[in-house]
C-alpha positions as CSV (number, residue, x, y, z in Angstrom):
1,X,2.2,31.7,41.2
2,X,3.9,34.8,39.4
3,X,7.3,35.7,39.4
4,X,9.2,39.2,40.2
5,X,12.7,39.1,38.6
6,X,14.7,42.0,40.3
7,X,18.1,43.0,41.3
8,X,18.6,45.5,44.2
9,X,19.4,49.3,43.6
10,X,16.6,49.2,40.4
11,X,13.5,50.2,39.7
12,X,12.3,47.2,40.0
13,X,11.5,47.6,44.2
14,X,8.5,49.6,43.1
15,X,6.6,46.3,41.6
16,X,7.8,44.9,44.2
17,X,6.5,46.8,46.9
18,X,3.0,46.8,45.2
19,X,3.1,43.5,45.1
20,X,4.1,43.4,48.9
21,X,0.9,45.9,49.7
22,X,-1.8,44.1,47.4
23,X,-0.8,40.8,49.1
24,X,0.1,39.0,46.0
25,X,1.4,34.8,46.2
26,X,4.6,35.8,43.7
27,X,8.0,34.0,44.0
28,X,10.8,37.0,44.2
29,X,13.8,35.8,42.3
30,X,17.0,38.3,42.9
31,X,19.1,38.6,39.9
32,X,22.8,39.2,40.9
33,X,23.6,42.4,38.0
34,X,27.7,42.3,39.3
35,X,27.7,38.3,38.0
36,X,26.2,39.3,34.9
37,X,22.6,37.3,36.2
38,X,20.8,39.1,33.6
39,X,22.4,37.4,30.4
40,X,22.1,33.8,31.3
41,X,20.7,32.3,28.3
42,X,17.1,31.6,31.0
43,X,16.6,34.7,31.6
44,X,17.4,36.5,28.3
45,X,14.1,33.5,27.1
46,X,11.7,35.6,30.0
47,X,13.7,39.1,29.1
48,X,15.4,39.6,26.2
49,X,15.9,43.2,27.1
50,X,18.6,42.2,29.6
51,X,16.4,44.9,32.5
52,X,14.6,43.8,35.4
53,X,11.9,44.1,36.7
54,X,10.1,41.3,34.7
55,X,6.7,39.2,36.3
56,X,5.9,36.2,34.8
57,X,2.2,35.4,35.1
58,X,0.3,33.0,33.9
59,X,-0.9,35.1,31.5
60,X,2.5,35.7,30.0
61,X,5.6,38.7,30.8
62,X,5.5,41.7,32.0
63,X,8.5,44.2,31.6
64,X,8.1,47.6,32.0
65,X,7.6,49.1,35.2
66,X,4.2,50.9,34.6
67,X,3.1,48.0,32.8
68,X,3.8,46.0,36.1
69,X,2.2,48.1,38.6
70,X,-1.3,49.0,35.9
71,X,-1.5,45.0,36.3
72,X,-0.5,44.5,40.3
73,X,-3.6,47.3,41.2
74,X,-6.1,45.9,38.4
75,X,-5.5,42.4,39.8
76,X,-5.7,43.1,43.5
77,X,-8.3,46.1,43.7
78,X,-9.0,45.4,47.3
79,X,-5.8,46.9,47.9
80,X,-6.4,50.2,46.9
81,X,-3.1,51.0,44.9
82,X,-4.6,53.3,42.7
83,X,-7.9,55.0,41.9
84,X,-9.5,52.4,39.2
85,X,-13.1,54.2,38.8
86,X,-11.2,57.5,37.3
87,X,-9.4,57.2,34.3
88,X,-7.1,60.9,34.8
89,X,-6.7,59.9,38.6
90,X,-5.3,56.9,37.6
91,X,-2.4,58.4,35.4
92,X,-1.5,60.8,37.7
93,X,-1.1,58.7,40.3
């Protein structure tokens, strides 16, 4: 099962949300910003960058938010997230 590191008010509710609409089995884990979450030693292991949002798939970590979403809507085409049979329409959406 994956794993969506976030903490509210960041970009990080976009990956989120895509992972909401493509149905995904993911483990949402809220990172508390104000109690400095994001510099525990565990998390600076899956991040280093000290950001959210990160997914942890089996495959490895994901970081960056376009990075995130490229991987929610070529892993759950069904959803329809994005257009994957055009390259341009992709990138502009």
């Amino acid at each position: 099962m994956m794993k969506l590191y976030y903490a509210p008010g960041t970009c990080a509710l976009a990956s989120h949300i895509a992972l909401e609409e493509a149905g995904a089995d993911y483990e949402a884990v809220r990172l508390d910003f104000a109690n400095k979450n994001q510099k525990a030693a565990d998390y600076l292991a899956i991040n280093p960058k000290v950001r959210v949002p990160s997914l942890v798939t089996d495959q490895g970590v994901l970081s960056e938010t376009p990075a995130l979403l490229l991987f929610i809507t070529q892993n759950y085409p069904t959803a329809q997230l994005a257009p994957l049979d055009d390259n341009f329409a992709l990138a502009q959406a």
